[in-house]
PyMOL commands that place a pseudoatom at each C-alpha (Angstrom):
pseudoatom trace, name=CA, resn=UNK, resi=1, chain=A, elem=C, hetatm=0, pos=[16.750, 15.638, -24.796]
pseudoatom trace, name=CA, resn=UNK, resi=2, chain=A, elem=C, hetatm=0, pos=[18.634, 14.119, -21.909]
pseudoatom trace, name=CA, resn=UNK, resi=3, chain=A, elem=C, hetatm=0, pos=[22.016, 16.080, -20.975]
pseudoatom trace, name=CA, resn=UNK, resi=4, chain=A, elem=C, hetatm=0, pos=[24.673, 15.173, -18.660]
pseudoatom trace, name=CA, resn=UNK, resi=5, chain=A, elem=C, hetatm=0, pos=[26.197, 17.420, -15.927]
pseudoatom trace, name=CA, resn=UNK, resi=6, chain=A, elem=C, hetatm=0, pos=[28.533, 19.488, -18.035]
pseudoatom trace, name=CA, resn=UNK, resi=7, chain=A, elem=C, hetatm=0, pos=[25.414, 20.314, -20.513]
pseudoatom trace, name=CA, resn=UNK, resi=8, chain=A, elem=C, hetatm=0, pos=[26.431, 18.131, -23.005]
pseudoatom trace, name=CA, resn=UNK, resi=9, chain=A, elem=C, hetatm=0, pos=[23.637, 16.182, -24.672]
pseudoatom trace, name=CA, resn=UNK, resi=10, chain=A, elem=C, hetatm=0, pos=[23.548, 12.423, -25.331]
pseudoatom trace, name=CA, resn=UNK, resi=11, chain=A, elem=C, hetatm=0, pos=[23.311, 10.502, -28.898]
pseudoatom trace, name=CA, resn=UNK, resi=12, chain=A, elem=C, hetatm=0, pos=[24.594, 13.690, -30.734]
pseudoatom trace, name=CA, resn=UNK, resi=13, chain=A, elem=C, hetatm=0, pos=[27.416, 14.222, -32.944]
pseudoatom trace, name=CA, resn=UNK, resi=14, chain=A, elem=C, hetatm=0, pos=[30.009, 16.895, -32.751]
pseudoatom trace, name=CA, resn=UNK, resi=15, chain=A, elem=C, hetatm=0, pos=[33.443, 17.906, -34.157]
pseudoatom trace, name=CA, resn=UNK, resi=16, chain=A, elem=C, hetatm=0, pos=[35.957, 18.582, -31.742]
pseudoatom trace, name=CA, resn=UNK, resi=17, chain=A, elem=C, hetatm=0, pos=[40.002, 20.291, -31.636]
pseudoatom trace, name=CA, resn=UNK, resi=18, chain=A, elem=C, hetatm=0, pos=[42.143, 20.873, -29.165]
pseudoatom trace, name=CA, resn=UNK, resi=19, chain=A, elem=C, hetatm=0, pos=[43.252, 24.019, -27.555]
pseudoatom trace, name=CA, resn=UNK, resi=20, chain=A, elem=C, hetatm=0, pos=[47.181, 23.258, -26.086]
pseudoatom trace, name=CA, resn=UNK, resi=21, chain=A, elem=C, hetatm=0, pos=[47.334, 26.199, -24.404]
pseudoatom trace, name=CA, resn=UNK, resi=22, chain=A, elem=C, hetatm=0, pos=[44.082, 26.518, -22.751]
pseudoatom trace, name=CA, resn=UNK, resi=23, chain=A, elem=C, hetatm=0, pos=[43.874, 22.720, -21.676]
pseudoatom trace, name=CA, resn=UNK, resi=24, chain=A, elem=C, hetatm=0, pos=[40.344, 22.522, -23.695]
pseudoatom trace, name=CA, resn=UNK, resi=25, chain=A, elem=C, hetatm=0, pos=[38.450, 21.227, -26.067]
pseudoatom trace, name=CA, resn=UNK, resi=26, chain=A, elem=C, hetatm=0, pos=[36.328, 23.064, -28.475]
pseudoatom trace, name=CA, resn=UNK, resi=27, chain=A, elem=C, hetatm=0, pos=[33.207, 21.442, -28.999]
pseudoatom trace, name=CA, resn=UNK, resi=28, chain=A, elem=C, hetatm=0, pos=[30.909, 22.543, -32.057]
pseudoatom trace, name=CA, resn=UNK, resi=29, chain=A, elem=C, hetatm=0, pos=[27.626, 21.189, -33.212]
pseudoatom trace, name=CA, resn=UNK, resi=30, chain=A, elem=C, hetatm=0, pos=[28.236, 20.341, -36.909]
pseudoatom trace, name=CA, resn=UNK, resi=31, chain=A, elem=C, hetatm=0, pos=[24.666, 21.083, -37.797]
pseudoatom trace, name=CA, resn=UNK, resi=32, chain=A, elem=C, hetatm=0, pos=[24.557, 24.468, -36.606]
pseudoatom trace, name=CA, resn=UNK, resi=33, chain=A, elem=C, hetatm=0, pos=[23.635, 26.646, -33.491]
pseudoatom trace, name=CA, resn=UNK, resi=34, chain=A, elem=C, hetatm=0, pos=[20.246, 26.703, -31.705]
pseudoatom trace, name=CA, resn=UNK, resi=35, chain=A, elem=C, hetatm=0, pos=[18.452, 24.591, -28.989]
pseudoatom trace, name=CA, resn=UNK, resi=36, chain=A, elem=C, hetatm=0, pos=[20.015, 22.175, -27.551]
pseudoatom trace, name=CA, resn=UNK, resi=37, chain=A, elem=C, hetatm=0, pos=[22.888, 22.411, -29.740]
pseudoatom trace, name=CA, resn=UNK, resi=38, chain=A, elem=C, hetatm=0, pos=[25.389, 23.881, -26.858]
pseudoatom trace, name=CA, resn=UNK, resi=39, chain=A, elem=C, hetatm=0, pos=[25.124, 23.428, -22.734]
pseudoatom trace, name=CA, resn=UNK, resi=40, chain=A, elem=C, hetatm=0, pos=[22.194, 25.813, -21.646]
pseudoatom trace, name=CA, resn=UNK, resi=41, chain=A, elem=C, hetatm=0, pos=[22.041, 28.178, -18.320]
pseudoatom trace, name=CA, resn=UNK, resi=42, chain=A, elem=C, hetatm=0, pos=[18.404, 27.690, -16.750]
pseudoatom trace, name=CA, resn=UNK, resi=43, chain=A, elem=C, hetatm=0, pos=[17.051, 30.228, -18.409]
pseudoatom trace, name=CA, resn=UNK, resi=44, chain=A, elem=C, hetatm=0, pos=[18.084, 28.272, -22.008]
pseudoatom trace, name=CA, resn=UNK, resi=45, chain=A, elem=C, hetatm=0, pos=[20.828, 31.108, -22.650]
pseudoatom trace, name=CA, resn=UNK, resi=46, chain=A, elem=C, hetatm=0, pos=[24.274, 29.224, -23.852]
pseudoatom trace, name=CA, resn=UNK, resi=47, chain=A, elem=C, hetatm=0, pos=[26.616, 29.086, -21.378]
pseudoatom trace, name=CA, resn=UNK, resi=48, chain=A, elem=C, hetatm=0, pos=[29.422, 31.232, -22.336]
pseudoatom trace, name=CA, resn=UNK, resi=49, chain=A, elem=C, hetatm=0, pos=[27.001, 33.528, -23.790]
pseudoatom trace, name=CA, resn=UNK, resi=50, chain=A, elem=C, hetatm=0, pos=[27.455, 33.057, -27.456]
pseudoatom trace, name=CA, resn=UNK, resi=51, chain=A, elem=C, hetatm=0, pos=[24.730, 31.474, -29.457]
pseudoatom trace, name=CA, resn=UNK, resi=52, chain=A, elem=C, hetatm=0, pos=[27.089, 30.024, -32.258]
pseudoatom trace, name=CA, resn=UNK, resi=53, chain=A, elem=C, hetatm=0, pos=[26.981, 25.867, -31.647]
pseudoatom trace, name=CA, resn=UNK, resi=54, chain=A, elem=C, hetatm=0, pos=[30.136, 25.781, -30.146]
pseudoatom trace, name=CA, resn=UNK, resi=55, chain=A, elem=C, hetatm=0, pos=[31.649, 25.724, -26.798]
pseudoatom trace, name=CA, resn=UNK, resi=56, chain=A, elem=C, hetatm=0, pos=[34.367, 24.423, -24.647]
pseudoatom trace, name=CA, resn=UNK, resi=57, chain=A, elem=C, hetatm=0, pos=[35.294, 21.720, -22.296]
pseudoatom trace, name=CA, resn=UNK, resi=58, chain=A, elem=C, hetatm=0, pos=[37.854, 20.712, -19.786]
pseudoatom trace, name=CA, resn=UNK, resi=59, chain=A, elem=C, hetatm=0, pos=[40.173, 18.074, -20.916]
pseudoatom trace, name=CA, resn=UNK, resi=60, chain=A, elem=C, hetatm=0, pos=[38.890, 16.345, -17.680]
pseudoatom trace, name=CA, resn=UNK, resi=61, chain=A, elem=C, hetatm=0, pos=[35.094, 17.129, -18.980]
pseudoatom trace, name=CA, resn=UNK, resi=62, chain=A, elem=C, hetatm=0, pos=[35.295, 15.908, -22.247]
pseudoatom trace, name=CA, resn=UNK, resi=63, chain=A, elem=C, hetatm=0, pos=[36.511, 12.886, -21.093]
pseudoatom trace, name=CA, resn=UNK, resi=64, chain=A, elem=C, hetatm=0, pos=[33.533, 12.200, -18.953]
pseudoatom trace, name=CA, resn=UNK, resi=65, chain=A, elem=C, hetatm=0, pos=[31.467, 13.843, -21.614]
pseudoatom trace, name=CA, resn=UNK, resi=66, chain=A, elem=C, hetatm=0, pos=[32.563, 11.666, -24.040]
pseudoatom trace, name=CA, resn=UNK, resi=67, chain=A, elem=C, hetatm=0, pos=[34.013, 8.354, -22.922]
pseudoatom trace, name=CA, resn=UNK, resi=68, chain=A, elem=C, hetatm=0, pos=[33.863, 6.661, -26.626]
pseudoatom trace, name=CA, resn=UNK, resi=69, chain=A, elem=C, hetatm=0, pos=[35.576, 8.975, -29.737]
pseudoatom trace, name=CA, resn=UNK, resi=70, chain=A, elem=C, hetatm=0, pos=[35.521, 8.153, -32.886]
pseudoatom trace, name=CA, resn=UNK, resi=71, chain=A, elem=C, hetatm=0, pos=[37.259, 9.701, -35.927]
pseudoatom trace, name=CA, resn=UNK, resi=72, chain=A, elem=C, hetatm=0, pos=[36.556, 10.131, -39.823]
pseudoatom trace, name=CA, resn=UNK, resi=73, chain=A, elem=C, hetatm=0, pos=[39.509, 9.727, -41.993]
pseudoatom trace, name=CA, resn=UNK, resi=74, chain=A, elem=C, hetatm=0, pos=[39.536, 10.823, -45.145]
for i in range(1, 74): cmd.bond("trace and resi %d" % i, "trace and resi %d" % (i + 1))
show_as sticks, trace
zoom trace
């Protein structure tokens, strides 16, 4: 799969929130942790260390991560 500069791969889904205080976005894979389901170091490791689907962005990131959002409503 084809990622972009800040790791994040494109044509996937993923739930985001907002962090106020930290300025970021947590990003988490919806179907789990695993491959390709976080940014990757070289050596395929996650990038903050934690093999757990989720990780997080710069407001300024996820905006050039993700330049169309959509939402579910219930």
């Amino acid at each position: 799969r084809e990622a972009n500069e800040a790791g994040v791969y494109y044509r996937h889904a993923y739930t985001v929130t907002y962090d106020a205080q930290a300025r970021e976005v947590i990003v988490r894979n919806p179907w789990g942790w695993g491959h390709e389901s976080e940014p990757l170091n070289a050596d395929g490791t996650p990038r903050d260390g934690v093999a757990d689907g989720a990780f997080r962005l710069s407001l300024a990131d996820f905006k050039k991560s993700f330049p169309d959002v959509w939402a579910v409503v219930p």
